[in-house]
N, C-alpha and C positions, 0 to 999 in steps of 0.2 A: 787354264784360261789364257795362260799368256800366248801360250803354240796357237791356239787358236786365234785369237788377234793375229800376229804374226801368219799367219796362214790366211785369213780372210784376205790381206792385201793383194792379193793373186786374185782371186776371181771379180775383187770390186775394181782392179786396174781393165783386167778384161772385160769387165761388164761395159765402161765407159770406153773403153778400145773399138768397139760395134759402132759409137757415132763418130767416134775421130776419122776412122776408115770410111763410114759412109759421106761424111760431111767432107773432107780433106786430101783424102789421097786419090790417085787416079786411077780411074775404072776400067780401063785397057790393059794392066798388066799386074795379071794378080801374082807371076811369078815372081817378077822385078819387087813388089812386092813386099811378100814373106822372103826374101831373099835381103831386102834393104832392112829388115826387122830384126831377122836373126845374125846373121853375120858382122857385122859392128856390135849388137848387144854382145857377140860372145868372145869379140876379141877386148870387150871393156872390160871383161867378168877375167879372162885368160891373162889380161893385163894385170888385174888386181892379186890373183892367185898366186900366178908365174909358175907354174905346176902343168907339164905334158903326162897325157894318158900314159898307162906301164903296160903290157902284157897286155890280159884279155882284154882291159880298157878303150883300145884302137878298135875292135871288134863291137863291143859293147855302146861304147861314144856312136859310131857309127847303127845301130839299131835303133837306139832311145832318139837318134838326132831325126833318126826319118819320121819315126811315131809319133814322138813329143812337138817335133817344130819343122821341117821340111814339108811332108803330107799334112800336118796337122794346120799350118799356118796358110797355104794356101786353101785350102778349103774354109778355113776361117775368112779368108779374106775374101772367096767367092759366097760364099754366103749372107757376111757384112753388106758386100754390093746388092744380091738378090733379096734379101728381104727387110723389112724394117728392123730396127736396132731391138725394140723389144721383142719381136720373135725369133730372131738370129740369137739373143742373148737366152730365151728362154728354152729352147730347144736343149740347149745342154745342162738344164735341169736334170734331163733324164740319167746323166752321167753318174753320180751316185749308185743308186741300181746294179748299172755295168759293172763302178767297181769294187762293189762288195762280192757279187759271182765269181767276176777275178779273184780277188784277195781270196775267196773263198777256196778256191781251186790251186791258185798260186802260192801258196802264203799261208795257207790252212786256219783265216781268220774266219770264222765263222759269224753270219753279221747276227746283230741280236734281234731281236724281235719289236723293238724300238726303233732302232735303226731303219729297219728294213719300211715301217709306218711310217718315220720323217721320208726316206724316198718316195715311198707311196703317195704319200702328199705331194712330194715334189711332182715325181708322175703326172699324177693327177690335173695340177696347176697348168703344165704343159698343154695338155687334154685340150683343157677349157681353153690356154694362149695359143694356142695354135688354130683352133678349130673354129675360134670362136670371132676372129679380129673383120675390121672391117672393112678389108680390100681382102681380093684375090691373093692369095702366095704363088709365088715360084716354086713348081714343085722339086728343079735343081738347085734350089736354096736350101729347101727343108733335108732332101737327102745329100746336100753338102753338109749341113752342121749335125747329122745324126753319125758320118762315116767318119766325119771330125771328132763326134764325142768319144765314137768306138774308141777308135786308132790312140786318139792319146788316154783312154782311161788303161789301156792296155800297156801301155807307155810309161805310165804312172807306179802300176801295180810293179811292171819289171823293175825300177827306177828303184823302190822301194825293196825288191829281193835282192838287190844289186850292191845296193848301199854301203854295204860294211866296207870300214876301211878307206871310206874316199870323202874328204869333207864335201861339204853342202856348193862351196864354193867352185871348186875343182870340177865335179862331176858337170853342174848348171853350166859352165862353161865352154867346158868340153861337147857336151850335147847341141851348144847351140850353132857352137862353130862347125860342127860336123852336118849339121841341116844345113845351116844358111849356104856352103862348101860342096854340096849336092846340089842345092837350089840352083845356084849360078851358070854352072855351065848349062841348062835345061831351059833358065830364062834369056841366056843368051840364043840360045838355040833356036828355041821357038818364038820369042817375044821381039829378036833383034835387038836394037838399039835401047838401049835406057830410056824412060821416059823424062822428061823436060819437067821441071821441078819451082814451080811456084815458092814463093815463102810462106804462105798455108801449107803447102804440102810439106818442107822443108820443117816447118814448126810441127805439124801433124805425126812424121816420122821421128822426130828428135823425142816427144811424146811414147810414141809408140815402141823406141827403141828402147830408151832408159827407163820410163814406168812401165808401161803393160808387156817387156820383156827381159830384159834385165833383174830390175828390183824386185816382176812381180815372179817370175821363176824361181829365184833362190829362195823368197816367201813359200812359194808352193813345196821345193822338194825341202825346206825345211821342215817346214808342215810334215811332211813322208814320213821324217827321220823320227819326228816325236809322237805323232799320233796314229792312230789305224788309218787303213786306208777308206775302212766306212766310216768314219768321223771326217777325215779331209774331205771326200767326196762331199759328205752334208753343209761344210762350210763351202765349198763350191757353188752350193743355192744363190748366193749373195751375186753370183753372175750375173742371173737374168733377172733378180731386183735390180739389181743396177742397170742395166740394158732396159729396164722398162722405165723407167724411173724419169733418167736422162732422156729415154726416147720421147715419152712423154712432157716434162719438163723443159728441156732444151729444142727435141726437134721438131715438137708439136705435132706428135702421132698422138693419131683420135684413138683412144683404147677404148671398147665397150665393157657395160656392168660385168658381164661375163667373165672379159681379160678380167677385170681389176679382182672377182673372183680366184681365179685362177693366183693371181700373185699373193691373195693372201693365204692361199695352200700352199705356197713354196715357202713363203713366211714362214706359215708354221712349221714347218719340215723343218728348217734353221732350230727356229727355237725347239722342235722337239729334240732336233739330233743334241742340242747342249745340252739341255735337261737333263736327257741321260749320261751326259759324261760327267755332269755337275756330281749326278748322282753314285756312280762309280767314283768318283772322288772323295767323295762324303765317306761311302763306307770305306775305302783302303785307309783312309786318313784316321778314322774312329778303331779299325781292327790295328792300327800302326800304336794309337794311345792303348790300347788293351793289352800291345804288346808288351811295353815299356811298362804299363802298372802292373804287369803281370810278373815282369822279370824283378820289380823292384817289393814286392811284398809276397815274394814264394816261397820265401822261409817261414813266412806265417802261417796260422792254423789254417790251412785252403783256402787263404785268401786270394791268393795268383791266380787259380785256375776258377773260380767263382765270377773274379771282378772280369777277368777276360773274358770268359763267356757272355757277360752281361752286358757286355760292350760289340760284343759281335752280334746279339740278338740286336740293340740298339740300333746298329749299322744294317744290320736285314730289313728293320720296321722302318727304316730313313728310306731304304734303298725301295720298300717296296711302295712306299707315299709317295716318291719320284714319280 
């Protein structure tokens, strides 16, 4: 439960990231942008670290930098501007899903049949928030935050095959600085000059650099490091509660009966994706005392191998009430 707390702080910084961008930063240059986002959060991460890439890691920093925050953060940010904060947030609902077939494929995590239900729900919620809202969508909104959710679930999964050997802090770092490091020359290019920088916008970035990319990164590939990548993905839900939440709360989007539908299917997705890890926990912890009463009374008349078994069925009948 704790990886999980610690993991949630990444998509509830990004959920509330959709109105900061919409409400505060400027709508002319989404490169300058994801460029002003990543690039300082990763030299504050590279500062705290003081650890340069080795070997394949210059290769590698460079792939995870485009997928996870380069591609990934512009299209967030075109997105943010095209649609309202709760359907830009809820769109990457679907992300789950994507990265369990990954991990699936990558990673040989096969997701469970739980699992696969909390996405389903989440799925689903999307369905209703998307389909259902009460103004017209941009339809290069929508297929900005679904290429956004591909690119970095795919991001994630590699992030995760990659891992060994590099702490949490190191790696986030490196990733960020090698997008933001791509982004620049491209926004200079195309976008020209910087844009002119209000102290809303100024507050909105400092925001956006330190919580919803810095703090909320290293939460996330922590998350990688301790949990499956279908369990991070299902605490990922908490995005677009959060983006509907505040959208509604703060930016006064009209949501209909339908959305508010729709959010309590990704709800449950959340709670179901816990449920089962609750319950995976239940039994490793119960077959863990089986083991120890096992080792400590197996000199006895079949005591060890009785009481163990009785504790493993215990742990079956827990696991299947879950």
């Amino acid at each position: 439960m704790r990886w999980v707390l610690v993991t949630a702080i990444a998509p509830v910084a990004w959920g509330s990231n959709y109105y900061v961008i919409h409400q505060f930063l400027p709508d002319d240059h989404p490169l300058y942008g994801a460029a002003i986002r990543a690039l300082p959060a990763g030299m504050v991460l590279l500062a705290a670290c003081r650890r340069l890439p080795r070997g394949v890691w210059w290769l590698r920093s460079l792939v995870l930098g485009v997928l996870n925050v380069g591609a990934f953060f512009v299209l967030i940010y075109l997105a943010a501007l095209l649609l309202p904060s709760s359907v830009a947030a809820t769109v990457m609902a679907a992300s789950p899903a994507v990265m369990m077939l990954l991990a699936w494929a990558l990673l040989a995590q096969r997701p469970r049949v739980r699992q696969l239900a909390a996405a389903s729900a989440g799925l689903a919620g999307v369905a209703l928030m998307v389909g259902a809202g009460a103004q017209a969508l941009d339809v290069r909104g929508v297929l900005a935050s679904f290429a956004a959710m591909t690119m970095s679930s795919l991001g994630y999964v590699l992030a995760r095959r990659w891992g060994d050997g590099v702490d949490v802090l190191s790696s986030t770092a490196w990733q960020l600085v090698a997008g933001g490091v791509v982004l620049l020359p491209i926004a200079v290019a195309v976008e020209g000059a910087p844009p002119a920088l209000d102290p809303p916008a100024v507050a909105g970035f400092a925001y956006t650099t330190l919580v919803a990319t810095a703090l909320a990164f290293v939460a996330w590939f922590a998350g990688l490091r301790h949990l499956s990548a279908g369990a991070v993905g299902l605490v990922g839900l908490l995005n677009p509660v959060t983006g509907v939440l505040l959208g509604a709360g703060v930016a006064g989007e009209v949501l209909t009966g339908r959305q508010f539908a729709g959010l309590a299917l990704v709800l449950g997705g959340v709670l179901l994706g816990l449920r089962t890890g609750r319950a995976r926990r239940r039994r490793r912890s119960v077959r863990d005392d089986g083991d120890r009463a096992g080792g400590v009374v197996q000199d006895g008349p079949a005591g060890g191998a009785e009481q163990h078994a009785a504790h493993v069925a215990a742990a079956t009948r827990a696991d299947d009430d879950q």
